[in-house]
N, C-alpha and C positions, 0 to 999 in steps of 0.2 A: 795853520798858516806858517809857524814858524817851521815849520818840517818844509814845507815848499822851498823857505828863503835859502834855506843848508843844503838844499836838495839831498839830505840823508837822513836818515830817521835811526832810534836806536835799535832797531833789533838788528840792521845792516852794519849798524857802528858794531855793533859786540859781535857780527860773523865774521867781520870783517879784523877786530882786535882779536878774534880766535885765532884767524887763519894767518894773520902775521906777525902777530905778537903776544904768543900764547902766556908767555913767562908773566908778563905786565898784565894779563887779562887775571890769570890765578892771581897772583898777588894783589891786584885789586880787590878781588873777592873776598879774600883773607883779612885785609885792610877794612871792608866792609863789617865786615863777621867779627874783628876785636873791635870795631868802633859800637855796634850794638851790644856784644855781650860786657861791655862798660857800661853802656849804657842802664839797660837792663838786670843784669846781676843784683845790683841792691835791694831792688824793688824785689825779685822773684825769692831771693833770699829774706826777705822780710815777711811777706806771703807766707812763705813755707813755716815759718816761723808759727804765725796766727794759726796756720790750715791744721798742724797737729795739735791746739791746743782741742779739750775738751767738749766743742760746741758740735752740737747736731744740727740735721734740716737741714735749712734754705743756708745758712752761713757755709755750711763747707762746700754747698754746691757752686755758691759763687765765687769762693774760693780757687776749687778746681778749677773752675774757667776763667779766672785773672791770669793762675798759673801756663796755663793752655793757651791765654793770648800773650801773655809776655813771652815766650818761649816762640814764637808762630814766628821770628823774624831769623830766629838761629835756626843753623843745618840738623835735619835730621833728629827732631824736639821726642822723644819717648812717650812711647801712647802710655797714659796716665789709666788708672784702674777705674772703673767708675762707679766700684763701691762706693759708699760716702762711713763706711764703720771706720771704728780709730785706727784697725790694725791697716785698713787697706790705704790709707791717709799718710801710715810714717811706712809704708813701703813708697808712695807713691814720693814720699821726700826724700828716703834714701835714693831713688833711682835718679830724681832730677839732679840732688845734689853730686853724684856718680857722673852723670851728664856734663856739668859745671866743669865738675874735675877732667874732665878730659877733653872739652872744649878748650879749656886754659892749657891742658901740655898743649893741644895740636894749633892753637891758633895764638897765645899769648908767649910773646919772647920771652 
């Protein structure tokens, strides 16, 4: 209903901020993408933390997929191993914490 009363809906707002206001539409994005990985960061970094200690089974499986969903809102998130052994666990940490790292040069001032 409310899409009636604007007569615009957002996928026409954001062609329409593409086509005339490309600058404001990236930076909004960006704006977007440091507002989550504030967000998120502590949590995914505390995760990683538990995910290499020593535990088997079901703990590191639901581990991996906290990791997998906290990451689902940032650009371009790294497909995780889906070993559940120790070594494939502190790869799978080194890689998102690499990720981190270079989310923060390209989107953090």
């Amino acid at each position: 209903m409310w899409k009636d009363i604007l007569k615009i809906d957002m996928e026409e707002a954001r062609r329409l901020g593409d086509k005339y206001a490309p600058e404001d539409m990236e930076e909004g994005k960006k704006d977007q993408v440091r507002a989550n990985l504030k967000k998120v960061k502590p949590a995914i970094l505390r995760a990683l933390e538990i995910y290499t200690l020593p535990v088997e089974g079901m703990d590191s499986r639901y581990l991996r997929s906290t990791l997998v969903n906290l990451m689902r809102g940032l650009p371009n998130p790294p497909s995780l191993y889906g070993s559940h052994s120790l070594k494939a666990r502190k790869q799978n940490k080194e890689m998102i914490e690499d990720y981190l790292d270079d989310l923060e040069l390209e989107y953090v001032r």
